[in-house]
C-alpha positions in Angstrom: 0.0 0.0 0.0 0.8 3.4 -0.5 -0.2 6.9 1.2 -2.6 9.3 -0.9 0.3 12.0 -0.2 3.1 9.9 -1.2 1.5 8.7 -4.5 1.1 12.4 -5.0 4.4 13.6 -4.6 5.3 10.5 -7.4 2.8 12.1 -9.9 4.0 15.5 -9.0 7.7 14.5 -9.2 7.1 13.1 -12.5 7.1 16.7 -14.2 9.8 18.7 -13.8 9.4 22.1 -12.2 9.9 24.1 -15.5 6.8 22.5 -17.1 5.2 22.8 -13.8 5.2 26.8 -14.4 4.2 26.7 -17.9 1.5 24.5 -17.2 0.1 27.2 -15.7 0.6 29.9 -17.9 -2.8 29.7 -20.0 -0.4 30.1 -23.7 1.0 26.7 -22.8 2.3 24.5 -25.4 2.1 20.9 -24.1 -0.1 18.6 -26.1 -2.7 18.6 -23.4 -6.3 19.1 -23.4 -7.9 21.8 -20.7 -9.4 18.9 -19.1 -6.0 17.0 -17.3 -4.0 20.2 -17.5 -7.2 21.5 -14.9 -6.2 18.3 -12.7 -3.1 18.5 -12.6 -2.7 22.0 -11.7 -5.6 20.8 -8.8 -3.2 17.9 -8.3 -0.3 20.3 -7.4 -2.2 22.6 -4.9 -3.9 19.2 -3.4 -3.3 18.6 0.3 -4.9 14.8 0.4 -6.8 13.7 3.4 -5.8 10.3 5.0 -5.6 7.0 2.7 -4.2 4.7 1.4 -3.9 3.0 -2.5 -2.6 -0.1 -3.4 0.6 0.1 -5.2 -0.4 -3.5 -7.2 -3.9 -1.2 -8.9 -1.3 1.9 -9.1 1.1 0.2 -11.4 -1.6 -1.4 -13.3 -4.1 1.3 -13.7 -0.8 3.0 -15.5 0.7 -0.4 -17.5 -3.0 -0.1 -19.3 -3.3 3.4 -19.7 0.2 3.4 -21.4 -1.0 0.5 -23.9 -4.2 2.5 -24.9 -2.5 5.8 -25.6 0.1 3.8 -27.6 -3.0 2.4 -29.6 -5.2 5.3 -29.3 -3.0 8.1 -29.5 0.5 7.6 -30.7 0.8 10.7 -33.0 1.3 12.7 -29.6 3.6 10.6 -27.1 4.9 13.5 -25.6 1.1 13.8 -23.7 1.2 10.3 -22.5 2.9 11.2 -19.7 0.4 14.1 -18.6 -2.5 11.8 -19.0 -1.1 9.2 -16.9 -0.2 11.5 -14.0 -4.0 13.0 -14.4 -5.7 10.0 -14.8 -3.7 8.1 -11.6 -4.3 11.3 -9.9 -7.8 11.5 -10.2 -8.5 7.8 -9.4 -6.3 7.1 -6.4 -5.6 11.1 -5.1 -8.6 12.9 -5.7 -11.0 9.5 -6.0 -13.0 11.1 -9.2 -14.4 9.9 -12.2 -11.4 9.8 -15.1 -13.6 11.7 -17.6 -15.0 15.1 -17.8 -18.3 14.9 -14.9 -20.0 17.6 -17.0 -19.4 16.0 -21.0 -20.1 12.4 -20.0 -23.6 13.2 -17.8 -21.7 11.9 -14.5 -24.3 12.3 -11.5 -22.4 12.8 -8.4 -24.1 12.3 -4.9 -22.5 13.9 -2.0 -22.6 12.8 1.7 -20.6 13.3 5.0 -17.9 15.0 2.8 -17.5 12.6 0.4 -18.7 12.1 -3.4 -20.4 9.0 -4.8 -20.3 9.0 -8.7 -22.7 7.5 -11.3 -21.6 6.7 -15.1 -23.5 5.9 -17.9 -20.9 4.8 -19.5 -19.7 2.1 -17.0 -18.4 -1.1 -18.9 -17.1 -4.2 -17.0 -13.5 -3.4 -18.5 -10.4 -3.1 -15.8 -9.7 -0.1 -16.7 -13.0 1.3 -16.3 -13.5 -1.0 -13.1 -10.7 1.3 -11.4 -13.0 4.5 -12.1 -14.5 5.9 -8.7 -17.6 5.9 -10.4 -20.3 3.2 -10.3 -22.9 2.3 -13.4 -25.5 4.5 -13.5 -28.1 1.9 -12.9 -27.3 1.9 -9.2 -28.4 5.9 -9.2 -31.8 5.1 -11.3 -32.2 2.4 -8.7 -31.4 5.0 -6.1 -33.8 7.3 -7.3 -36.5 5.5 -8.2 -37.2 4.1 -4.6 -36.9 8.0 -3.5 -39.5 8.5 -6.1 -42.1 6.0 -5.3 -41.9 6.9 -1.6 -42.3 10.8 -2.4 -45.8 9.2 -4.6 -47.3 7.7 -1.6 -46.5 10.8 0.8 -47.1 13.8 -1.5 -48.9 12.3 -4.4 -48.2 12.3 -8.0 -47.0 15.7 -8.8 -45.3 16.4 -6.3 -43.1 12.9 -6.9 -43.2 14.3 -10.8 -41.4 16.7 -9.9 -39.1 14.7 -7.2 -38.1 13.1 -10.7 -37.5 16.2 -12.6 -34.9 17.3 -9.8 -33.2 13.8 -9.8 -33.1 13.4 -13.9 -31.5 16.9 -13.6 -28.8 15.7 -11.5 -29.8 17.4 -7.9 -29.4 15.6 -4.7 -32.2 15.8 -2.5 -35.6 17.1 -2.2 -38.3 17.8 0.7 -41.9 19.1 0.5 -42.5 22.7 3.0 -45.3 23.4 4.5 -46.5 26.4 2.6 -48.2 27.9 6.0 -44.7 27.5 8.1 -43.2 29.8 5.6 -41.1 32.8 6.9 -40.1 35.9 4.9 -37.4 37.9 7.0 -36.6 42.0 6.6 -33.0 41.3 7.8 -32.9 38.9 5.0 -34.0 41.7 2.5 -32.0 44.4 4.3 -28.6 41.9 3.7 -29.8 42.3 -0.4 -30.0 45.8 -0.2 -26.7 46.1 1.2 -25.7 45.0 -2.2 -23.3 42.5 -0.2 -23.4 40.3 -3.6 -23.3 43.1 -6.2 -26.6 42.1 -7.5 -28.9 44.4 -6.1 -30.9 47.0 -8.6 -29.0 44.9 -11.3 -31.2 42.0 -12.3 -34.6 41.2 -12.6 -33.8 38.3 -10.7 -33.4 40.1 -7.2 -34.8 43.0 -5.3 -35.9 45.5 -6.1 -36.9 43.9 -9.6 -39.1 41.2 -7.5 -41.0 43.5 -5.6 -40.8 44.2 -1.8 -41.4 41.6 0.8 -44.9 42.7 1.1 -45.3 41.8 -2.7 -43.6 38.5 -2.4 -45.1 36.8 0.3 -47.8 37.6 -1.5 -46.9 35.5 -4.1 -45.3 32.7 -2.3 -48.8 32.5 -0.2 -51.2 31.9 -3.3 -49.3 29.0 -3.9 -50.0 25.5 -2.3 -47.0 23.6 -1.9 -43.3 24.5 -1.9 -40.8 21.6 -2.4 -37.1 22.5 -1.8 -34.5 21.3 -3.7 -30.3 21.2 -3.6 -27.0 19.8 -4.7 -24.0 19.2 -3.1 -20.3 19.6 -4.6 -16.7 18.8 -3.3 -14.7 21.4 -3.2 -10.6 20.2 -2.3 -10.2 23.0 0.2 -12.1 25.9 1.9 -10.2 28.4 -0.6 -11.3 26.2 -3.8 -12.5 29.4 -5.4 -12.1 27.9 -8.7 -13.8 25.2 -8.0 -16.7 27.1 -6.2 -17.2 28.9 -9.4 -17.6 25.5 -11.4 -19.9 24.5 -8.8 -21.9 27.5 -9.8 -22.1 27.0 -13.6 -22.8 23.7 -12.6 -25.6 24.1 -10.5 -27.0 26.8 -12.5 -27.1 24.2 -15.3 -28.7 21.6 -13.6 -31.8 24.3 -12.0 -32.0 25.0 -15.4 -32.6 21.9 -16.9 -35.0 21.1 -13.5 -37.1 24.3 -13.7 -37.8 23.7 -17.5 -39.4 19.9 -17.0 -41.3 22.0 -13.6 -42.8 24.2 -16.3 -44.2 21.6 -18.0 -45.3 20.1 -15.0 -47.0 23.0 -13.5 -47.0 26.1 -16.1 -48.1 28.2 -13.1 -45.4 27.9 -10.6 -42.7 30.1 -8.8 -39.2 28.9 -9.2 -36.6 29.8 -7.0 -33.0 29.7 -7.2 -30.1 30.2 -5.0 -27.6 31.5 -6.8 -30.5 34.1 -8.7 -29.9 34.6 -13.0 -26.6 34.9 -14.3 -28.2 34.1 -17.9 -27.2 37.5 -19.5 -23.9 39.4 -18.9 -26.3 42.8 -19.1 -29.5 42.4 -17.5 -32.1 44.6 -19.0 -33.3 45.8 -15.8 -34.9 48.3 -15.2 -34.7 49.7 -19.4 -36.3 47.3 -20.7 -38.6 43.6 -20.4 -36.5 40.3 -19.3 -34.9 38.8 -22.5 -35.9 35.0 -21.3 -38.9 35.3 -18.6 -39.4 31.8 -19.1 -35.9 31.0 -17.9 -34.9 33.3 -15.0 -35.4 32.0 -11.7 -35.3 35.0 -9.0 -33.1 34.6 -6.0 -34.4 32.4 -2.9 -33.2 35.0 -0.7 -34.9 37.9 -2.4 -38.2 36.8 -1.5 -36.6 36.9 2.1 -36.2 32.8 2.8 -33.3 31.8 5.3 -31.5 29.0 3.0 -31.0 27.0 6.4 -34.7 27.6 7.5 -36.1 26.0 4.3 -33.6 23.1 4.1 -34.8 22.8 7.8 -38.2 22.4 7.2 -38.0 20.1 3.8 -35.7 18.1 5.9 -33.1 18.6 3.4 -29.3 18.6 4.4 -28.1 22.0 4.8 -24.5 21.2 4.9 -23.2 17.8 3.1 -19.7 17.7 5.3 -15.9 19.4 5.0 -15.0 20.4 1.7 -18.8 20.5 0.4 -20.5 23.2 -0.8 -24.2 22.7 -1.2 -26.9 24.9 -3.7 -30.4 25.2 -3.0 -33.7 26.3 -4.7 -37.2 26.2 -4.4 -40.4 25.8 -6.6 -44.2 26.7 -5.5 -47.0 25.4 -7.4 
């Protein structure tokens, strides 16, 4: 066996501090994609948590990647060696699927500070066998039982919906009682503080939504509220690269959620935490939102505590260390 720090140091050691500094100027010229020069220049800020790999699935994870890249990709032997070192690195270092999460339609579940991963395109192959993920059959599985207990509770739209969020890739999901709702003034007060730089910029948050009064109005002439989130690994509490991916990310995946809601329920209220980042020049206030169908206003702007709601949908707030967890909301 080996120690997740020393098997790092070995992947780090095996390019020399000169390429180390161009790999991170973005001009670089190595024959390497964005992809493993992203993990490898995660690789070499890394600080690994306790672990051990075994040296035997070390060597051979690397003896089979060298034979494919020989088959697959011998115009370019000079970025073998970077795909080895990101490909070991993710497997036995950071424990993450080899391929691209976002590209390939990976659905990662997070708990207790550490990720589960779900493929769809799993294959019984070694290679593949090595992969941190697992076939994506286990997470329809997963889901499905989620789904036909959220049927017999809530009934049939509001388990419709439960779908949507898990098809969409989100984590969990909890019903509200619409009547337990509260809409804070300190909350609001925090928005016009402009803490986030989004206040009087976007139709998304205050005062474009309308004041407190205004939206728990809203919120009220709905029915039922059902709170959904999803929960990232970050590889420190200054990942603020990887916070930002977790944005995109999440924005995304409440985008591809509140589109199948709309066809569920036309006349909803969707919620998001992270607001509309959709346009890099809202129209507000000149002119009508470009995509009304699209934006989600911001959770917060209607004055919700994040923590209160995952509270009383009895969804986790907080997923473990080196998590970061998203949340959003829909009415209907």
């Amino acid at each position: 066996m080996i120690s997740r720090s020393e098997l790092l140091d070995r992947i780090i050691s095996r390019i020399d501090p000169a390429e180390w500094i161009e790999l991170e100027d973005d001009e670089h010229m190595f024959p390497v994609n964005e992809f493993n020069r992203s993990v490898l220049l995660r690789l070499y800020e890394f600080e690994p948590a306790d672990g051990e790999a075994s040296i035997e699935d070390v060597e051979l994870l690397r003896t089979m990647l060298e034979s494919y890249l020989e088959e697959q990709l011998p115009e370019k032997p000079e970025a073998h060696r970077f795909i080895i070192a990101s490909c070991l690195g993710l497997t036995f270092v950071l424990r993450e699927p080899m391929h691209p999460v976002e590209s390939t339609g990976i659905r990662s579940f997070v708990r207790d500070g550490a990720a589960t991963y779900f493929c769809p395109i799993k294959n019984d192959s070694v290679t593949c066998g090595m992969c941190a993920c697992l076939p994506m059959s286990d997470w329809d599985a997963l889901t499905e039982r989620s789904v036909e207990a959220y049927a017999q509770e809530h009934g049939d739209v509001a388990a419709r919906i439960a779908r949507a969020a898990f098809d969409a890739g989100l984590l969990e999901i909890g019903m509200v009682d619409v009547d337990k709702l509260t809409f804070h003034e300190s909350v609001r007060a925090i928005c016009e503080s402009n803490s986030c730089g989004a206040y009087n910029k976007t139709w998304a948050c205050p005062p474009a939504v309308g004041d407190l009064h205004a939206c728990r109005e809203q919120c009220l002439a709905f029915t039922h509220m059902q709170v959904a989130s999803c929960a990232y690994m970050l590889d420190d509490e200054f990942d603020f690269e990887g916070m930002a991916r977790c944005v995109k990310d999440f924005e995304h995946k409440f985008e591809l959620f509140g589109s199948a809601v709309r066809d569920i329920v036309p006349e909803s209220l969707i919620l998001s935490n992270e607001g509309c980042s959709r346009c890099v020049n809202c129209t507000w206030p000149d002119a009508p939102c470009r995509f009304p169908d699209k934006m989600h206003p911001a959770i917060e702007g209607y004055g919700f505590i994040v923590s209160e709601l995952a509270m009383l949908s009895n969804v986790r707030y907080s997923n473990g260390p080196r998590t970061v967890t998203f949340f959003g909301a829909v009415l209907y």
